[in-house]
N, C-alpha and C positions, 0 to 999 in steps of 0.2 A: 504493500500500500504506500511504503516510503520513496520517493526518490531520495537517491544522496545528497547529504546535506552539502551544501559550497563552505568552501573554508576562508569565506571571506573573514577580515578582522573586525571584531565588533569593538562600537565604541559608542562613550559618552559621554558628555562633557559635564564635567564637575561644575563649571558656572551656573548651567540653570538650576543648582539644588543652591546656591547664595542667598539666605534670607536678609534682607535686609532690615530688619526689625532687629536682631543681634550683631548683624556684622562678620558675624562667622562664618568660615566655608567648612565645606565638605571634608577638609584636609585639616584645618583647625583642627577638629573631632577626632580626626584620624590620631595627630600628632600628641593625643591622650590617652593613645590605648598604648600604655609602656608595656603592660607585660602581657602582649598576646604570647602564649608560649610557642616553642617549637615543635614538630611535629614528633609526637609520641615518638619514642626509639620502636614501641611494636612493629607500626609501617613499616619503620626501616628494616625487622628484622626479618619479618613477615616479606618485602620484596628480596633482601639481598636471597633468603632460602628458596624462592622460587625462580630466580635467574638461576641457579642450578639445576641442571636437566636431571640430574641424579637420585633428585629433591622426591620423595616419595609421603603419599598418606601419612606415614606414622614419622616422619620425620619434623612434617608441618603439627602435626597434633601435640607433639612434647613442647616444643616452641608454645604451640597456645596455651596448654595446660599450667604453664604458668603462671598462668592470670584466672583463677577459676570465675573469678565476675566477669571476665568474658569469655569464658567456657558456657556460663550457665544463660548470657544472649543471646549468644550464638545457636542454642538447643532452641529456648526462647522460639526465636527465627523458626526455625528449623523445621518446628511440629507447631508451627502456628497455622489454622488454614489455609491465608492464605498465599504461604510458599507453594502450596500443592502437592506437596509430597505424600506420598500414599501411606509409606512405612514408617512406625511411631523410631526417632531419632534419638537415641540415647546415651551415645558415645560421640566424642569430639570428629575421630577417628570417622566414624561412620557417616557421620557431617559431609566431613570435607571428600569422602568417594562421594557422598549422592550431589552436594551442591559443587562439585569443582571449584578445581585451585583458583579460578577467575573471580567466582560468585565467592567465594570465601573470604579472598582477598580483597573483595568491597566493601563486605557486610564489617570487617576490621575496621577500615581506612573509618568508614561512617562510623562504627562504633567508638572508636578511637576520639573523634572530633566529638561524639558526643559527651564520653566522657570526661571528656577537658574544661567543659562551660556546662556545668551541674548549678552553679547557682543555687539561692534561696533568699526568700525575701517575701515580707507579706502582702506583695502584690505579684507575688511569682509563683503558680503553679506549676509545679517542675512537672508534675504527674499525667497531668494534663495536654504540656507541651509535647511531654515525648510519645504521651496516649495521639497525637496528631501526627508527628513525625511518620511514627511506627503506619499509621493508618494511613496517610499519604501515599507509603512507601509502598504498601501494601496494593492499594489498587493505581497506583503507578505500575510495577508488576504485571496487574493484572491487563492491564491496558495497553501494555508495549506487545501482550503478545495477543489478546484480541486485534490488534490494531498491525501485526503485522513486521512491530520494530524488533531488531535480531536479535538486542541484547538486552533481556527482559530483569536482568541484574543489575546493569548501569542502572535501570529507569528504578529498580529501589533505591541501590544507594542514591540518585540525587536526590531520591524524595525524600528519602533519613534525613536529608542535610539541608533542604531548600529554606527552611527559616533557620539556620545556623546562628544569622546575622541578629537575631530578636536574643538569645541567649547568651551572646558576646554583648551583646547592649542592656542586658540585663545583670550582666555580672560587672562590667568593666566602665559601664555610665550609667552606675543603678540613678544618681541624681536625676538624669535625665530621661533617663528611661520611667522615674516614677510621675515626672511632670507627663509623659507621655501619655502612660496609663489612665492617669487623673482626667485629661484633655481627652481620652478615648472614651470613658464613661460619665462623662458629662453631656456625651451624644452634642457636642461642638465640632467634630471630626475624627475622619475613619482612621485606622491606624498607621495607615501611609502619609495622611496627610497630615499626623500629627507628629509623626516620625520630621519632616521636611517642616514643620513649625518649630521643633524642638533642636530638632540636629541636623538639619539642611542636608539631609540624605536620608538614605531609607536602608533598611535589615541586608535587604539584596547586595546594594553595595557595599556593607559592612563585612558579612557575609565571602561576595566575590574576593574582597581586601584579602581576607586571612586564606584561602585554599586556593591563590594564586601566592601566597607569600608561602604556601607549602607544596607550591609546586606539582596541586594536584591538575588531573585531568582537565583539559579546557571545557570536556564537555559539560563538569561537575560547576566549573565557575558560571558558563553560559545557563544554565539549569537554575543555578542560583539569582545570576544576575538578573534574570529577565520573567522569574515565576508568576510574574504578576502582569509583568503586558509583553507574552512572546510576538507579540507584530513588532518589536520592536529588536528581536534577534535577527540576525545575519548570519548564522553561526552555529550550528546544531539546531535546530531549527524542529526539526521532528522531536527532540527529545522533550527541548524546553516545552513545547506542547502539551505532551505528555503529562510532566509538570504540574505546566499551570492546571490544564483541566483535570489530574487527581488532586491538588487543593482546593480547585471548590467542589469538587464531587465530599469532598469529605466536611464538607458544609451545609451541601445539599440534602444529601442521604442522613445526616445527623451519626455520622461514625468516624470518630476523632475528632469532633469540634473543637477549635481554637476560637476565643471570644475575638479576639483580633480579624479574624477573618469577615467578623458577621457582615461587613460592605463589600465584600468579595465579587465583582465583577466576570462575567464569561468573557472572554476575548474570544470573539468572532472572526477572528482570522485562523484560529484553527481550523475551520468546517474546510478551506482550502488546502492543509498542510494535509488531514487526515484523508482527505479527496473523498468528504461529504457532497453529498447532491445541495442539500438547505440547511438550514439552522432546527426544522423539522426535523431530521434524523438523530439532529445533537440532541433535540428533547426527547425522541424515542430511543436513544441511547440509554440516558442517565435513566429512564423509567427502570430500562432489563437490569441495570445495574441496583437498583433498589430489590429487584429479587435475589439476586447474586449477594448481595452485603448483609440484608434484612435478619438471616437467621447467625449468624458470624458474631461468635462474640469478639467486643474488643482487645486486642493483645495488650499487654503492661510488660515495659519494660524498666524496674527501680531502676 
């Protein structure tokens, strides 16, 4: 259903996010976040082991077994419905034969980024967030391969991570991340717009910042960068799609709801990427997909 995406370079200009009520730009904000950390050592060791050909199931499994709070997300994943997997997943081991060294190596990278920016705060529902994440992710998944896109594991991890940006703004400018909240439930403006009143940018670019400064995949920053209006990608194109409409599927259908989203817009430029006939099929879309989710209980990841 996808043609290839063009590898045009995307861009955006940091001037139009300048408010001029503070004075601050986009880079201001930026040049505050001192301690984004570096990218967990797991990634690193998780990639250096599988650039070796030699590199086997049980060699990747003691490596992760290391970390049993991410042995026991990974399972999490694993035997949730909706990975699809038919057989109950119980050993690390037996993970990583049924999901592959690729999907394995995502669900880390994403895991990894999640556990970095845990936060808490009493306007921060951690449980919540990642109750959306997960669920995101979830029918991102589902939807790369109803839909046709080859690599039905990229489109979870970018869903794991596409509000990354809200959980680094929650931990690293709680100040202004709490004025945001305040300005989001005073039904004065939606959370984009309250993002660019408060910090003259929004989660997307915060987001893009840190998994271009860790040198992840283009296609995970594009995914990121643009979750909210892909008409405006150049650049992975089919995935950020993907994206965007399992965030608001996960709005629509009431499975992972994030309060943040509640003004969550469809971008109508999908119906073209996914080579819909009308904007009618996109609503006879979402309906089948309310039967598909309807009986699914929520996954939780502490």
């Amino acid at each position: 259903m996808f043609d290839e995406d063009k590898n045009t370079a995307a861009t955006m200009s940091n001037q139009s996010l300048i408010n001029p009520a503070n004075g601050k730009s986009y880079n201001d904000y930026i040049q505050n976040i001192r301690n984004l950390p570096s990218i967990p050592i797991v990634i690193f060791e998780v990639s250096r082991l599988l650039e070796d050909p030699m590199t086997n199931a049980s060699d990747l499994a003691a490596l992760i077994s290391k970390d049993q709070g991410m042995v026991t997300k990974i399972l999490t994943i694993a035997n949730s419905p909706f990975y699809g997997l038919t057989k109950k997943v119980s050993t690390i081991e037996f993970a990583i034969v049924i999901l592959g060294f690729e999907n394995i190596k995502n669900i880390i990278i994403a895991l990894s980024m999640i556990g970095a920016f845990k936060g808490k705060g009493k306007n921060w529902n951690r449980k919540k967030y990642w109750h959306h994440c997960l669920a995101a992710a979830s029918i991102a998944k589902r939807l790369a391969e109803d839909l046709g896109y080859p690599k039905s594991g990229e489109a979870f991890t970018a869903g794991l991570l596409h509000d990354l940006g809200i959980a680094i703004t929650q931990l690293y400018l709680n100040n202004e991340y709490n004025k945001i909240y305040k300005l989001v439930n005073s039904g004065k403006a939606s959370y984009l717009e309250a993002e660019i009143e408060i910090l003259n940018t929004t989660h997307q670019e915060i987001g893009n910042l840190l998994v271009e400064k860790w040198n992840l995949p283009k296609l995970i920053s594009d995914s990121i960068l643009y979750h909210h209006n892909p008409e405006q990608a150049t650049n992975n194109k089919s995935l950020v799609s993907i994206i965007h409409f399992a965030d608001y599927l996960s709005w629509e259908l009431d499975f992972g709801r994030f309060e943040f989203d509640k003004d969550i817009k469809l971008d109508y430029s999908i119906i073209d990427v996914f080579g819909w006939a009308s904007d009618v099929y996109a609503q006879e879309f979402i309906e089948s997909y309310k039967e598909i989710f309807k009986d699914n209980l929520e996954p939780i990841i502490e």
